[in-house]
C-alpha positions in Angstrom: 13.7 6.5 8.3 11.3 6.2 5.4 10.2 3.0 3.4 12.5 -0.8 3.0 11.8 -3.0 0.9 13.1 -6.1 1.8 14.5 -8.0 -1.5 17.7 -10.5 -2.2 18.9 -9.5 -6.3 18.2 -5.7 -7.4 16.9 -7.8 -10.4 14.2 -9.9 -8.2 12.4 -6.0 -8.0 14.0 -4.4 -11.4 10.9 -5.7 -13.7 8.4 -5.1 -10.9 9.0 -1.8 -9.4 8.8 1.9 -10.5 9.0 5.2 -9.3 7.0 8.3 -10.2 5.9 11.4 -8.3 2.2 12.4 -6.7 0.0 15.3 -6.7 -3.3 16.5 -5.4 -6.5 15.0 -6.8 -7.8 18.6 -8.0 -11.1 17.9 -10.1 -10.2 14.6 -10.6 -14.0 12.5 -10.4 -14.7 9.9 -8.0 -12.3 11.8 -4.8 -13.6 12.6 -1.3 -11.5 15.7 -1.9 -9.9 17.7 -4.1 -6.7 17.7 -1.6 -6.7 14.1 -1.8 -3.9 12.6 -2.9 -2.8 10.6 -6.0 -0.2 9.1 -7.7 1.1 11.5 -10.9 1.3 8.6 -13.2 5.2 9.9 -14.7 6.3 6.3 -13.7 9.5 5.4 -14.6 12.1 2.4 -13.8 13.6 2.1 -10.4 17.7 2.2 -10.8 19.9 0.3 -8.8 21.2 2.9 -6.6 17.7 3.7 -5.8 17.1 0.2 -4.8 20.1 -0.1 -3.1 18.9 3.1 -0.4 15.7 1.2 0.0 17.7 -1.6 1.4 16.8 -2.4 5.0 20.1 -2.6 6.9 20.6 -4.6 10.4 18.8 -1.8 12.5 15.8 -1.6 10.4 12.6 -2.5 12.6 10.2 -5.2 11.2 7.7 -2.7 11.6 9.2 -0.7 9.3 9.7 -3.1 6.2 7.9 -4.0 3.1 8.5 -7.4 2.2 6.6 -9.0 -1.3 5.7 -12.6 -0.8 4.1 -15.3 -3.1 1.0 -17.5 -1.7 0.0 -20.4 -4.1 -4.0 -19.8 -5.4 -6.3 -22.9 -5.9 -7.4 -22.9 -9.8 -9.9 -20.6 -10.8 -12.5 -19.7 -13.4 -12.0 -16.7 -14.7 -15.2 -15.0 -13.5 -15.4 -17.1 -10.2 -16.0 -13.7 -7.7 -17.9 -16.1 -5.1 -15.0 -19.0 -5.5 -12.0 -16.4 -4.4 -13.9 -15.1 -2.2 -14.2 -18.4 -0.2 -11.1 -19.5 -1.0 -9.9 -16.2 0.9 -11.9 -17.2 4.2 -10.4 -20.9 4.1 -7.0 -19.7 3.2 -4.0 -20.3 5.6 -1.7 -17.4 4.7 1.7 -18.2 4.1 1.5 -21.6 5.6 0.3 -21.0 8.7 3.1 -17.6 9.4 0.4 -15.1 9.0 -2.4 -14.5 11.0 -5.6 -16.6 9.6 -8.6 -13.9 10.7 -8.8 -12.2 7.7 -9.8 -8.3 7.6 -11.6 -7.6 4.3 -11.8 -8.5 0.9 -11.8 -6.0 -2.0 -12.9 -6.4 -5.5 -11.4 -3.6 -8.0 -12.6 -2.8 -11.7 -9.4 -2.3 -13.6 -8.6 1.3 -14.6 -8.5 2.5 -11.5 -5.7 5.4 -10.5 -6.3 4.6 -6.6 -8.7 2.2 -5.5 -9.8 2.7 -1.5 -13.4 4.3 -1.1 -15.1 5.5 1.9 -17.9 3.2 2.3 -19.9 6.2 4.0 -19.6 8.0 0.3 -18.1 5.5 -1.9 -15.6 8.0 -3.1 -11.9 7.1 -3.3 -9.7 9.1 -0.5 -6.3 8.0 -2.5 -3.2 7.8 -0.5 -3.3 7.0 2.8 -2.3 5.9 6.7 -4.6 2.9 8.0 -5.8 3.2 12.1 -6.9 -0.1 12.5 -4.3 0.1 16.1 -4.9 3.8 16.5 -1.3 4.3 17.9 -0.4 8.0 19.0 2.7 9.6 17.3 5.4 8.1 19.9 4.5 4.7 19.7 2.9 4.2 16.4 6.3 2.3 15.3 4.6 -0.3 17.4 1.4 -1.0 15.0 0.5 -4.4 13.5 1.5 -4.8 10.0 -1.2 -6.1 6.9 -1.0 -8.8 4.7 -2.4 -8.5 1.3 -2.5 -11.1 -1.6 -3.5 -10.7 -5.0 -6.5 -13.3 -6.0 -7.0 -12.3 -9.8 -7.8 -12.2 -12.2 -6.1 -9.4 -13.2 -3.2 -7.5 -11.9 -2.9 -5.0 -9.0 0.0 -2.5 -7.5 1.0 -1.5 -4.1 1.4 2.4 -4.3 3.8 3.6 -1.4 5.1 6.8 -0.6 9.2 7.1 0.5 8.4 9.4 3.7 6.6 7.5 6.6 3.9 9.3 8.2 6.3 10.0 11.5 8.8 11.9 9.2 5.9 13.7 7.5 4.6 14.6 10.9 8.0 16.1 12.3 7.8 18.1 9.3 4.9 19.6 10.3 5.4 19.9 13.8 3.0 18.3 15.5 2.9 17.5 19.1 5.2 14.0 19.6 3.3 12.4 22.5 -0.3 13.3 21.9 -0.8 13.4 17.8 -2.5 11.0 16.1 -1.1 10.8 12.5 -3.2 10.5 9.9 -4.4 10.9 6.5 -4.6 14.4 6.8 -1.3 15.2 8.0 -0.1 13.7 4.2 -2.8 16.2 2.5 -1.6 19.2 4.4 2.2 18.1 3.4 1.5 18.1 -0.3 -0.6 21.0 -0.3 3.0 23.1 1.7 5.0 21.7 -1.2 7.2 18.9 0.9 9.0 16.4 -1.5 7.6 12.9 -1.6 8.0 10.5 -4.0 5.6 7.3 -4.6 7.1 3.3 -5.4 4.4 1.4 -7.6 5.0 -2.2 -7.2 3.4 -4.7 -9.4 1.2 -7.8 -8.4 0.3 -10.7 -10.0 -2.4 -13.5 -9.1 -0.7 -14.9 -5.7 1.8 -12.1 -5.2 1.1 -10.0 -2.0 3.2 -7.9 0.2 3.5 -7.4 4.3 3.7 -4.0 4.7 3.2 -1.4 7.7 0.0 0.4 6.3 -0.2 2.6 9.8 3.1 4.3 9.2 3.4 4.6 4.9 1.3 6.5 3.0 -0.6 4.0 0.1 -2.8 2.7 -1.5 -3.8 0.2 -4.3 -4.2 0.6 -8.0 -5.4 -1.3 -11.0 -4.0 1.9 -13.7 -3.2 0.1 -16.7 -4.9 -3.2 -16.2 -6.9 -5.4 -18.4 -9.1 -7.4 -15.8 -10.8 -6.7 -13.0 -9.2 -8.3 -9.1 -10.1 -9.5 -5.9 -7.2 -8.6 -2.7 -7.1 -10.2 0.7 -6.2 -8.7 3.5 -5.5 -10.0 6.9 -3.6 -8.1 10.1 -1.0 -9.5 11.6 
């Protein structure tokens, strides 16, 4: 089925939303792997009729949708790292909707194309499937999605790819009951020459998304940004 984004007026996403295409990281510095996988950077505009297919309709799954929420932020100083972080462990997500055990927090310079690391080698993996429910290939429609919200300063995006992991593993054949997707199953996609396309959606200080990180390929970025920014992320 591929990534929804859930939104009302094409024009709520026009200013916020682009579309480029993704490569391997090849010498790129600061990878885990030359096969790892980044965004190409050849952003450009999402249309209208491209919107339009990323529509959910009324037999789209939750677990399958993107949706892009706003979350108001106490007042900060501009440097304040300690202040958002504490204000991230007192938050109540979207007014008590959201589950309030938050997973991690994660503070990003700006300029960077992808911005997950490996804490085991503090290199970036780039785009990616989370684990966190560990879900084998027939029932990993079931996994929890995550909440994110942008605390500032600065902004962030959401990089997404259009193919869920289950379509990218059918692809490739593997075994439908026993599989575990992950990560590598994108790598070995890219590096056959499959089609995938990447959505770069912007956020600003108290704009987050829900997303389902176990079944889209993603990952953050702070490409093109002036200021450095602190996400929250809880799972629901």
């Amino acid at each position: 089925m591929g990534i929804r984004l859930l939104f009302n007026q094409f024009s709520d996403i026009q200013e916020r939303v682009s579309v480029g295409g993704v490569r391997q990281a090849g010498n790129t510095p600061g990878y885990d792997s030359d096969v790892a996988i980044v965004p190409q950077e050849n952003w450009a505009a999402i249309g209208e009729d491209e919107a339009d297919r990323l529509r959910p309709d009324n037999t789209t799954p939750n677990s399958l949708v993107i949706e892009l929420v706003t979350q108001p932020l106490p007042m900060f100083v501009f440097d304040d790292l300690q202040g958002r972080l504490d204000a991230a462990t007192s938050l109540n997500p979207l007014e008590g909707n959201w589950p309030r055990r938050r997973l991690a927090c994660t503070a990003s310079h700006p300029g960077q194309l992808t911005t997950t690391e490996d804490p085991a080698t503090d290199r970036r993996i780039g785009l990616h499937i989370d684990n966190f429910d560990r879900r084998t290939y027939s029932d990993r429609h079931l996994s929890r999605r995550r909440l994110c919200l942008n605390l500032g300063p600065g902004t962030r995006y959401l990089l997404v790819d259009d193919r869920d992991i289950m379509e990218i593993c059918h692809v490739l054949g593997r075994d439908q009951e026993r599989h575990y997707p992950h990560t590598d199953d994108l790598r070995q996609y890219i590096a056959e020459g499959h089609p995938l396309r990447c959505l770069r959606i912007r956020l600003e200080p108290g704009q987050g998304y829900i997303a389902p990180t176990e079944l889209m390929p993603h990952d953050g970025s702070t490409s093109g940004a002036q200021m450095w920014s602190l996400a929250a992320f809880w799972l629901g």
